[in-house]
C-alpha positions as CSV (number, residue, x, y, z in Angstrom):
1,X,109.8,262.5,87.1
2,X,110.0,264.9,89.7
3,X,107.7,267.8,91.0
4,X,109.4,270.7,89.5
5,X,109.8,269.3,86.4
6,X,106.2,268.1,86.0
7,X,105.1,271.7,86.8
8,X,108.0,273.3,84.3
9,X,106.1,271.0,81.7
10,X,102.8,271.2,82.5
11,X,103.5,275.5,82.3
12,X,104.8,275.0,79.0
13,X,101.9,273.1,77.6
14,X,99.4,275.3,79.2
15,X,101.3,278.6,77.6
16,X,101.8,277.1,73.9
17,X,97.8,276.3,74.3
18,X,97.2,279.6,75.5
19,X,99.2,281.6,72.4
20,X,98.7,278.6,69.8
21,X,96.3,275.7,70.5
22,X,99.2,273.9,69.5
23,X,103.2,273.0,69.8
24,X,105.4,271.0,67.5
25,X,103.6,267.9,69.0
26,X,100.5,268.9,67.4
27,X,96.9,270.1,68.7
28,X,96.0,270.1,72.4
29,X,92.5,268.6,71.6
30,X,94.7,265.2,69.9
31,X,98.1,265.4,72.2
32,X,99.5,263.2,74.2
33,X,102.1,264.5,76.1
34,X,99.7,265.4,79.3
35,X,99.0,261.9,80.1
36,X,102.2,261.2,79.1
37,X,103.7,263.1,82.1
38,X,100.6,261.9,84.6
39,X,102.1,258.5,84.1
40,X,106.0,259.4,84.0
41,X,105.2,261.6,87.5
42,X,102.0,260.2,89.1
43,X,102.1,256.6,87.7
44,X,98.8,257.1,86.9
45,X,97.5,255.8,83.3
46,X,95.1,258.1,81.8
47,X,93.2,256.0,78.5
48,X,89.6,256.8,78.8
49,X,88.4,259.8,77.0
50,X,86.9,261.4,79.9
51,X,90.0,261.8,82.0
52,X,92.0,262.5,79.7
53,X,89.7,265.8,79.0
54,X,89.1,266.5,82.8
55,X,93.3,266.8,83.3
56,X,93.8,268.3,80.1
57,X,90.7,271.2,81.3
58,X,92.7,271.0,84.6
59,X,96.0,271.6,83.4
60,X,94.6,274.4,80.7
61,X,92.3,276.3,83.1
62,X,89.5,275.9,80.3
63,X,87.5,273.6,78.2
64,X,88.5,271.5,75.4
């Protein structure tokens, strides 16, 4: 995945958690889709709890 695209993503995810804690994927605290596109654009596997929260804090500018 390239740059732009991870950022187009990553804006959309941090907007729908901004107006709705939420999108059609379900929750922010539950989803997926953030270390989803880490490893589709970084190649980097996130599993652990931990960094999962620290990038999803990252990407949302705020605690989960």
């Amino acid at each position: 995945m390239d740059q732009t695209t991870f950022e187009k993503e990553l804006a959309m995810c941090r907007k729908l958690h901004h107006e709705k804690k939420g999108c059609n994927w379900g929750k922010c605290e539950n989803c997926g889709v953030i270390p989803l596109l880490y490893k589709l654009h970084k190649g980097v596997i996130l599993e652990d709890e931990e960094s999962i929260r620290k990038a999803k804090e990252e990407v949302f500018g705020e605690p989960i």
